[in-house]
N, CA, C and O atoms as a GROMACS GRO file, in nm:
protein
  440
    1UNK      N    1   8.293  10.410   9.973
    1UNK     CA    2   8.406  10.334   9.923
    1UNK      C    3   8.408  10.197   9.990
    1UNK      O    4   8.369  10.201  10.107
    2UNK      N    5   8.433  10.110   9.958
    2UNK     CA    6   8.444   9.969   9.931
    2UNK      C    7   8.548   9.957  10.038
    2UNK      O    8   8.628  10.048  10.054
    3UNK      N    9   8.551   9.804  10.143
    3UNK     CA   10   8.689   9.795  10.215
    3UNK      C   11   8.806   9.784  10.159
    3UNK      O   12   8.908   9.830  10.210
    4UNK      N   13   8.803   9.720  10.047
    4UNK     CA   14   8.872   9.681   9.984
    4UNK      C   15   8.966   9.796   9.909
    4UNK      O   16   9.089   9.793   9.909
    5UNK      N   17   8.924   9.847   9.878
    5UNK     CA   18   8.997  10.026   9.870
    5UNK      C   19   9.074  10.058   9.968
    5UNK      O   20   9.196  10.065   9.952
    6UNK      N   21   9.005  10.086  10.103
    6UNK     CA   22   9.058  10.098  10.192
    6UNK      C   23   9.206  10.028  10.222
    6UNK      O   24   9.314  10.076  10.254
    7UNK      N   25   9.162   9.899  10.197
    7UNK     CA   26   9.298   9.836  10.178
    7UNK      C   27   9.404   9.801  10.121
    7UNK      O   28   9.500   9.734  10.159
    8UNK      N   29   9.371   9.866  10.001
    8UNK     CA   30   9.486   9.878   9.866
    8UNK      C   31   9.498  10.029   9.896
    8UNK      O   32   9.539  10.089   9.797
    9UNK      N   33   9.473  10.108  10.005
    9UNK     CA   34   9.543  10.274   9.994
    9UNK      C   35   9.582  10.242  10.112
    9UNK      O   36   9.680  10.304  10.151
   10UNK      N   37   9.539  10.167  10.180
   10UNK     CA   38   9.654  10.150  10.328
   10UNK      C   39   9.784  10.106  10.285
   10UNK      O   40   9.892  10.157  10.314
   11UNK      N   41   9.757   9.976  10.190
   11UNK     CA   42   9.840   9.910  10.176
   11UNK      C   43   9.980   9.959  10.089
   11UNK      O   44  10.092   9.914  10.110
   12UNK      N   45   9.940  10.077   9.972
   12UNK     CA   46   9.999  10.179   9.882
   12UNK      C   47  10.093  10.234   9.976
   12UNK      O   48  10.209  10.200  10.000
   13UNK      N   49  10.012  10.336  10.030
   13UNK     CA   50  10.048  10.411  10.165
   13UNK      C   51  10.205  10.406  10.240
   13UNK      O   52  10.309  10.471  10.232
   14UNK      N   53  10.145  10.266  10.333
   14UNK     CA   54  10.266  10.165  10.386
   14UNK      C   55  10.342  10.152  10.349
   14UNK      O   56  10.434  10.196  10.420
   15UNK      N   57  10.389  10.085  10.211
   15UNK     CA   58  10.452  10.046  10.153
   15UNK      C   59  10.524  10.189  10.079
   15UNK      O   60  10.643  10.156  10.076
   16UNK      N   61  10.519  10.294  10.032
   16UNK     CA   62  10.566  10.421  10.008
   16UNK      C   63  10.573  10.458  10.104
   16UNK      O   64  10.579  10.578  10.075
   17UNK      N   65  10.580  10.453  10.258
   17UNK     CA   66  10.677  10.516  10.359
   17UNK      C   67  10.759  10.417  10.412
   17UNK      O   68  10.842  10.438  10.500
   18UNK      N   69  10.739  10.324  10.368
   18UNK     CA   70  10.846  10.173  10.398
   18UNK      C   71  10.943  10.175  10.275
   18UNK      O   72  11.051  10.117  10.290
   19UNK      N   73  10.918  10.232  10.161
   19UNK     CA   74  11.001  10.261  10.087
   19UNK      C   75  11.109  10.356  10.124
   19UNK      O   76  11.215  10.306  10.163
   20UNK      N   77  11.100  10.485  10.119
   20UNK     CA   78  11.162  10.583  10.140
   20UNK      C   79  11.196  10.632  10.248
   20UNK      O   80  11.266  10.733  10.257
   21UNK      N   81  11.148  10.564  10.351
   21UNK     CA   82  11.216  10.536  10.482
   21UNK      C   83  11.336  10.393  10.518
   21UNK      O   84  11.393  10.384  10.626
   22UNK      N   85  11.356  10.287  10.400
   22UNK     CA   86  11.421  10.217  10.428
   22UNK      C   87  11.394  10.109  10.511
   22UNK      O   88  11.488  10.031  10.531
   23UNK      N   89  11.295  10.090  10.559
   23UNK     CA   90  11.250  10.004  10.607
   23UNK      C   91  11.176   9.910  10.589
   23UNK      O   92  11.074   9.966  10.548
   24UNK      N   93  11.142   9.735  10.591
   24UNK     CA   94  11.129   9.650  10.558
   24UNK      C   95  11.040   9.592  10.659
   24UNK      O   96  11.052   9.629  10.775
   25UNK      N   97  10.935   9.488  10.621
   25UNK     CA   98  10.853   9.441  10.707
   25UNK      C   99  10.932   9.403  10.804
   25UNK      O  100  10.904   9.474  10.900
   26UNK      N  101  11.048   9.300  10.841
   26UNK     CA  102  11.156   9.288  10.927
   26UNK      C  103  11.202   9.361  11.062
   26UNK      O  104  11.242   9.320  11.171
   27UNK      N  105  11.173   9.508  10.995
   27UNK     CA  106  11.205   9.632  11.060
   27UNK      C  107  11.071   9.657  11.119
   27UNK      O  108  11.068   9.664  11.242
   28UNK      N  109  10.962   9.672  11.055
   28UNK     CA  110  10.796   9.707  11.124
   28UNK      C  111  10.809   9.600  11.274
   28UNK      O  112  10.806   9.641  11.390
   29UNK      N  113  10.824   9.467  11.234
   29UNK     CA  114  10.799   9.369  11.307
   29UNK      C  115  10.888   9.375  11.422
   29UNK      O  116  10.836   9.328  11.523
   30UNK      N  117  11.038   9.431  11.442
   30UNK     CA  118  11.100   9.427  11.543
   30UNK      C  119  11.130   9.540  11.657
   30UNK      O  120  11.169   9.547  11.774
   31UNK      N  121  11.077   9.646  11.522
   31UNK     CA  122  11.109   9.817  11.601
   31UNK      C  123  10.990   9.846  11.653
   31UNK      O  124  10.988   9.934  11.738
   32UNK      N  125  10.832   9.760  11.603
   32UNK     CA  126  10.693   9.805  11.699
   32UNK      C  127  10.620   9.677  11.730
   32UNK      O  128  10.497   9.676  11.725
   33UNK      N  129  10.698   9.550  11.766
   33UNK     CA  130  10.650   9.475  11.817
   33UNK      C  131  10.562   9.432  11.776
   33UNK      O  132  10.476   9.402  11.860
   34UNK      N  133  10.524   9.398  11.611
   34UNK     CA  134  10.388   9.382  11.558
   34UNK      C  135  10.435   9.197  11.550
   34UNK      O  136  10.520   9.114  11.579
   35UNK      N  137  10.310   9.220  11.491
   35UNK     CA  138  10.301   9.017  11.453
   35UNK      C  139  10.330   9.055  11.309
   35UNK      O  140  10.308   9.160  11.248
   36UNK      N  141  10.408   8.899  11.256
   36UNK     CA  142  10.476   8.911  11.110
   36UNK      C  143  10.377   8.906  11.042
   36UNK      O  144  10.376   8.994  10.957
   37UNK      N  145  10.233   8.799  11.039
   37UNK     CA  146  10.109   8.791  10.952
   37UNK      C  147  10.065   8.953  10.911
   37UNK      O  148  10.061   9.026  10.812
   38UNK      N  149  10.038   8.956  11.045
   38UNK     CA  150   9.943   9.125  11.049
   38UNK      C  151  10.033   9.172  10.930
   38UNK      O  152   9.996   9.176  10.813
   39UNK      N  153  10.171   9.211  10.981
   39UNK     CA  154  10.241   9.311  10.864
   39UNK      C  155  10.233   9.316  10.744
   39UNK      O  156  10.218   9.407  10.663
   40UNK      N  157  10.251   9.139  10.734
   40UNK     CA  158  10.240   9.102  10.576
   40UNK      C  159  10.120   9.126  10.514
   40UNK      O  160  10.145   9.170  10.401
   41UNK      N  161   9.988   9.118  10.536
   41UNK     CA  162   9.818   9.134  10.550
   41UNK      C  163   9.798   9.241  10.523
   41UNK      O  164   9.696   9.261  10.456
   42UNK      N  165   9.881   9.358  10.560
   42UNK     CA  166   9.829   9.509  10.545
   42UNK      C  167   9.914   9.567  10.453
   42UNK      O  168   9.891   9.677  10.404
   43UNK      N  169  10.036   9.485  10.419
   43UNK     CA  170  10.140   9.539  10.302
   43UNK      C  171  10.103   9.485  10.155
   43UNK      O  172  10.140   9.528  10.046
   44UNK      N  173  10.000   9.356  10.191
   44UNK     CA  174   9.963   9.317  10.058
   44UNK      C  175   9.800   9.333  10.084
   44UNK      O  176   9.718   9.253  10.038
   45UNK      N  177   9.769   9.433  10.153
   45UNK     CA  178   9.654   9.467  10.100
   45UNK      C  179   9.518   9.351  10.149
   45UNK      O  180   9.406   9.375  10.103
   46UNK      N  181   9.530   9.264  10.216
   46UNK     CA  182   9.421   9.197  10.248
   46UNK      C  183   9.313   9.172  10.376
   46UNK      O  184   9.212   9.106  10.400
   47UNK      N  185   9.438   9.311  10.470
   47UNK     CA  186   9.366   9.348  10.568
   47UNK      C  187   9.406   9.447  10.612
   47UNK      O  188   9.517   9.489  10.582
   48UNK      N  189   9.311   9.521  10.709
   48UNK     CA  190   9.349   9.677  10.795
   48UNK      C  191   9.404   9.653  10.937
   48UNK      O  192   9.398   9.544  10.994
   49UNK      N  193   9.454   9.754  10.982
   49UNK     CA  194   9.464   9.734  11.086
   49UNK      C  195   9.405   9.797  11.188
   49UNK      O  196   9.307   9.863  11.156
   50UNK      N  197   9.439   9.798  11.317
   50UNK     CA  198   9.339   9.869  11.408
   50UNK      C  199   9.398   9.981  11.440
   50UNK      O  200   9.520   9.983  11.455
   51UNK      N  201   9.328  10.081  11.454
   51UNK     CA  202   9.372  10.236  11.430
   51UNK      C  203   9.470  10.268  11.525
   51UNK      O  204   9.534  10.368  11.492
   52UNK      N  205   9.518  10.200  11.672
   52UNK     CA  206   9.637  10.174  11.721
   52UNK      C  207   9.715  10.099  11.689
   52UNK      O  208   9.785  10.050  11.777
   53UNK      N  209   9.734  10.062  11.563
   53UNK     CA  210   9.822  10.026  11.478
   53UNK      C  211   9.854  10.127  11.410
   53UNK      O  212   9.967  10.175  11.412
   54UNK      N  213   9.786  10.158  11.361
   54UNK     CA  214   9.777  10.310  11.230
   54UNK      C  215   9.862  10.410  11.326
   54UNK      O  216   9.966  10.458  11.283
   55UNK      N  217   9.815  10.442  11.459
   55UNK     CA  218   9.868  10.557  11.541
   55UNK      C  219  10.040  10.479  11.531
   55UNK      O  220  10.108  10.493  11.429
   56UNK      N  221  10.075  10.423  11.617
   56UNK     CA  222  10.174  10.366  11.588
   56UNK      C  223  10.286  10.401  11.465
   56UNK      O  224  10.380  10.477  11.446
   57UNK      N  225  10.202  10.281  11.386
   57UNK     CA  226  10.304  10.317  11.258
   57UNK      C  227  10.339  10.471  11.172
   57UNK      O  228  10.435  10.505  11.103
   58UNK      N  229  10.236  10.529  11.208
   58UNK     CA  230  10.256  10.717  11.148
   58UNK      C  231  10.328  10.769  11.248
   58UNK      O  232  10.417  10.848  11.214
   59UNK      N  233  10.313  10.742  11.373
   59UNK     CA  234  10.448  10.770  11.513
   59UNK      C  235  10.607  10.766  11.444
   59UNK      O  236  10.687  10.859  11.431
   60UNK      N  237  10.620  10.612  11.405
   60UNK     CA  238  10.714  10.547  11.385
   60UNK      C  239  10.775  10.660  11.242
   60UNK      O  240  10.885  10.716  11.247
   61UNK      N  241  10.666  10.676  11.110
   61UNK     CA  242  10.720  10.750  11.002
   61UNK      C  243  10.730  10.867  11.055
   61UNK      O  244  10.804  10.945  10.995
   62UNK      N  245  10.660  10.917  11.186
   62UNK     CA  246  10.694  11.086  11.131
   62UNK      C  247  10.581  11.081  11.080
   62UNK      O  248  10.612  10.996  10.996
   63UNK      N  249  10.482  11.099  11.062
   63UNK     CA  250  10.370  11.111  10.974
   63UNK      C  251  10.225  11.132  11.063
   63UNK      O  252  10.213  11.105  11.182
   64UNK      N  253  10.112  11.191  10.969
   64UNK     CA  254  10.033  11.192  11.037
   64UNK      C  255   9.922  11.050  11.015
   64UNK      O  256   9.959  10.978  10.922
   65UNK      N  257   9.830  11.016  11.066
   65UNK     CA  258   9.783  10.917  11.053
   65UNK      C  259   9.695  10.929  10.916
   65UNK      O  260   9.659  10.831  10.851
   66UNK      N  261   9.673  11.032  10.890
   66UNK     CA  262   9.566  11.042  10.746
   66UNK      C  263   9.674  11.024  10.621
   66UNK      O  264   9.641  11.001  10.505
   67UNK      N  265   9.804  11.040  10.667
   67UNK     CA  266   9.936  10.985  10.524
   67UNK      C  267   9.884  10.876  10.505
   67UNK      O  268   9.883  10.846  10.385
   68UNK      N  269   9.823  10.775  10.595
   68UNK     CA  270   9.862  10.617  10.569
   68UNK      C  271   9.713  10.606  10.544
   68UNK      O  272   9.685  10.515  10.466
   69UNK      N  273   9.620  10.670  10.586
   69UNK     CA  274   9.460  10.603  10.508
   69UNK      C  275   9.399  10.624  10.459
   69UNK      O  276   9.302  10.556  10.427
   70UNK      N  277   9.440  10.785  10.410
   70UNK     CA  278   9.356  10.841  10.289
   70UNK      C  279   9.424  10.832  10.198
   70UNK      O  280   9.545  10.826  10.219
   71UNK      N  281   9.373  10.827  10.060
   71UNK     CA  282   9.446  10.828   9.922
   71UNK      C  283   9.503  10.936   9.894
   71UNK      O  284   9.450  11.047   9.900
   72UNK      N  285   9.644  10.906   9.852
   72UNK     CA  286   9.766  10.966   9.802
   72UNK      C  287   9.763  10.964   9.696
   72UNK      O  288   9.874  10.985   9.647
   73UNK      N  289   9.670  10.944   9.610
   73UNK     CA  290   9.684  10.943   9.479
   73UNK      C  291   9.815  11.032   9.384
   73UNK      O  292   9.824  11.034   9.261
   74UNK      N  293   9.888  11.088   9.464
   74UNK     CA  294   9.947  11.249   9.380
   74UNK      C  295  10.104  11.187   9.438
   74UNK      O  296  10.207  11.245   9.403
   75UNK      N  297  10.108  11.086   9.512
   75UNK     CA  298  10.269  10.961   9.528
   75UNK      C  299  10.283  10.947   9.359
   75UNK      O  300  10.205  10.906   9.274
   76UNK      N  301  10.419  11.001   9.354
   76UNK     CA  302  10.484  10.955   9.268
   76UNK      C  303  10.472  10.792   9.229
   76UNK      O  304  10.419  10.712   9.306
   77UNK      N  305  10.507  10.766   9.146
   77UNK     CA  306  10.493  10.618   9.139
   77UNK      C  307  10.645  10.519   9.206
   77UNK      O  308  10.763  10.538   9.179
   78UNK      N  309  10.596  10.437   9.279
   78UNK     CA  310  10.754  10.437   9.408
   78UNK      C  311  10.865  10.355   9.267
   78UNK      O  312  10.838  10.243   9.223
   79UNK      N  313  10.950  10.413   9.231
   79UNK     CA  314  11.033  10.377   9.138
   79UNK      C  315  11.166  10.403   9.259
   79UNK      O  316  11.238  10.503   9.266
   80UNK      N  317  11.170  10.284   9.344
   80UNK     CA  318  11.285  10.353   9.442
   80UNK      C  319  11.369  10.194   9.399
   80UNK      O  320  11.333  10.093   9.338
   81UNK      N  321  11.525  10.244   9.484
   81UNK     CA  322  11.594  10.088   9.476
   81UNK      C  323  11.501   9.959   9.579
   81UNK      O  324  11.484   9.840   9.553
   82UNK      N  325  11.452  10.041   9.702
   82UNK     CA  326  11.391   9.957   9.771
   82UNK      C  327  11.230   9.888   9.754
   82UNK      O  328  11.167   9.812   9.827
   83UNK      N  329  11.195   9.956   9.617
   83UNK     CA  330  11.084   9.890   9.552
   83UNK      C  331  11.103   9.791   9.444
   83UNK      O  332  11.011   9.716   9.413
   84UNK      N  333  11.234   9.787   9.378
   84UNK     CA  334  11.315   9.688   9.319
   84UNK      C  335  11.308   9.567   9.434
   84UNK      O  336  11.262   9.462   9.390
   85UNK      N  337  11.335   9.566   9.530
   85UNK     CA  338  11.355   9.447   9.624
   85UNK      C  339  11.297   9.398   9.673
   85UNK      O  340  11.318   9.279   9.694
   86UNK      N  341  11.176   9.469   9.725
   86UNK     CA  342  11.054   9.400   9.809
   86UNK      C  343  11.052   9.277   9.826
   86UNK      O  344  11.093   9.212   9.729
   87UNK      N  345  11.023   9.225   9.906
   87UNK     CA  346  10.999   9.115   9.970
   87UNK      C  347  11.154   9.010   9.953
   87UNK      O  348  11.156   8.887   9.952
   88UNK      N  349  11.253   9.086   9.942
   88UNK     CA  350  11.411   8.988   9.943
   88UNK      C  351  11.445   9.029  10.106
   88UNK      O  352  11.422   9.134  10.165
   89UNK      N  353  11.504   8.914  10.151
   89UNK     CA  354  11.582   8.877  10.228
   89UNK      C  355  11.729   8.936  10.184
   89UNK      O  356  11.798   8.905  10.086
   90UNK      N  357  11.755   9.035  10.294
   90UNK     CA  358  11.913   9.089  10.291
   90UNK      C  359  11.977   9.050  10.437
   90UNK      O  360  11.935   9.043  10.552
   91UNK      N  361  12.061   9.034  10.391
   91UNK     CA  362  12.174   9.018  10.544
   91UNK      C  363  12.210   9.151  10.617
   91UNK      O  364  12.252   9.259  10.573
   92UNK      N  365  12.181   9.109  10.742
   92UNK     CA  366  12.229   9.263  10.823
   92UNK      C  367  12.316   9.345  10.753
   92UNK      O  368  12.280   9.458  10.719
   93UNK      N  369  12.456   9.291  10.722
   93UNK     CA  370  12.552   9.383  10.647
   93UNK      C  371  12.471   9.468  10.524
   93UNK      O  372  12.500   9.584  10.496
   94UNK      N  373  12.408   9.421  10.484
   94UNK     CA  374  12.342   9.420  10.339
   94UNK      C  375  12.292   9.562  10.348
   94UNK      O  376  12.326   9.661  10.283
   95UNK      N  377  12.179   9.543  10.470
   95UNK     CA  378  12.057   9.633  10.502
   95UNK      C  379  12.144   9.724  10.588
   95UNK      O  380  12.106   9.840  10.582
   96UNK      N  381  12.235   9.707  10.656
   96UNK     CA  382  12.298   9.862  10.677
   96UNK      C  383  12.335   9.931  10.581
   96UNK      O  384  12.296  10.047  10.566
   97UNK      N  385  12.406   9.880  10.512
   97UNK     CA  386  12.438   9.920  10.350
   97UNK      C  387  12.365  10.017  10.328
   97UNK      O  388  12.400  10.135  10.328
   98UNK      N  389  12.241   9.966  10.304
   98UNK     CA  390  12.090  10.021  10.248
   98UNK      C  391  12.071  10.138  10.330
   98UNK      O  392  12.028  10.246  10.288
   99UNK      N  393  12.101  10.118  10.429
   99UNK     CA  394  12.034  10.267  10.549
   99UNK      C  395  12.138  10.367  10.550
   99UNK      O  396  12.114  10.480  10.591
  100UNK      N  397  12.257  10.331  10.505
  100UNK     CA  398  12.333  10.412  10.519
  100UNK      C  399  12.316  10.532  10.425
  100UNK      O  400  12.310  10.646  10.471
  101UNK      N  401  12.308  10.506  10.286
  101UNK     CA  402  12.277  10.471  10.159
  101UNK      C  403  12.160  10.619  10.178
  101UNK      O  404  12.178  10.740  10.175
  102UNK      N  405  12.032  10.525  10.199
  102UNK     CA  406  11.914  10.629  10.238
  102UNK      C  407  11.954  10.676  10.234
  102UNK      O  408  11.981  10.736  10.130
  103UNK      N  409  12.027  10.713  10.406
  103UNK     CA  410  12.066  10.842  10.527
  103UNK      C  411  12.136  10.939  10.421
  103UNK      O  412  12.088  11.051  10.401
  104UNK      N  413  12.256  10.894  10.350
  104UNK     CA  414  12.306  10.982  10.235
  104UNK      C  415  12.249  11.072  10.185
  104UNK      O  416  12.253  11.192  10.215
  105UNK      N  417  12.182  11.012  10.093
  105UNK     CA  418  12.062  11.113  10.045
  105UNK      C  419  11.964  11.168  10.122
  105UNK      O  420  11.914  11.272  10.080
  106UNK      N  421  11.931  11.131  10.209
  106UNK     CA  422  11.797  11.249  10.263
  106UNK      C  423  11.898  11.359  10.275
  106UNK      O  424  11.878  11.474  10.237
  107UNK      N  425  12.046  11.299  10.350
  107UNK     CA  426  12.090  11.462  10.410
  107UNK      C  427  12.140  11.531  10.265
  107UNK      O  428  12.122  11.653  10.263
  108UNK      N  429  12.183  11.491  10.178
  108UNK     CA  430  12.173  11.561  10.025
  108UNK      C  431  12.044  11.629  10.026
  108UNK      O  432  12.062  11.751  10.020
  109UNK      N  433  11.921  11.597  10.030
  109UNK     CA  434  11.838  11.676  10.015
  109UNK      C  435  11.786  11.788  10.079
  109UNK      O  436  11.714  11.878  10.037
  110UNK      N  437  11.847  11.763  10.212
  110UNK     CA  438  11.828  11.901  10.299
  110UNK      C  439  11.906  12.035  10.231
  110UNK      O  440  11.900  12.145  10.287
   0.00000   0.00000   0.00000
């Protein structure tokens, strides 16, 4: 497989546990100390990161590290509110909103 694969299923990946976790590059960048480029680079797919990055960020989801780099092909297609928004700027008030929101529903789903 091609890097470039690699980096459109990292990048899939990411972005479907940044979905449904509520969280926003904003959030990657302040809760694990990353650089804003890097984040943006691996959310749009034009670069990887280094596998202590990968450890990291599957830390951060709850997840194991093979969620984020092997193909998921069998992800729903992310039809979430927070895939409606991508890449908008919300105001703190906004984005608590949003988490609260989440939090709602996951515990509905338990």
């Amino acid at each position: 497989m091609s890097e470039d694969i690699y980096k459109e299923i990292f990048s899939k990946n990411l972005k479907h546990y940044m979905a449904i976790n509520g969280k926003t590059q904003t959030d990657l960048i302040n809760d694990l100390d990353l650089n804003k480029s890097a984040v943006s680079t691996w959310c749009n797919g034009t670069r990887l990161p280094r596998m202590d990055k990968v450890d990291a960020l599957a830390k951060y989801f709850g997840i194991n590290r093979s969620d984020l780099i092997e193909d998921k092909s069998s992800f729903p297609e992310v039809n979430t509110l927070a895939a409606h928004f991508e890449g908008e700027e919300f105001s703190e008030a906004e984005m608590e909103e949003i988490k609260n929101f989440v939090e709602f529903v996951k515990n509905k789903r338990k």
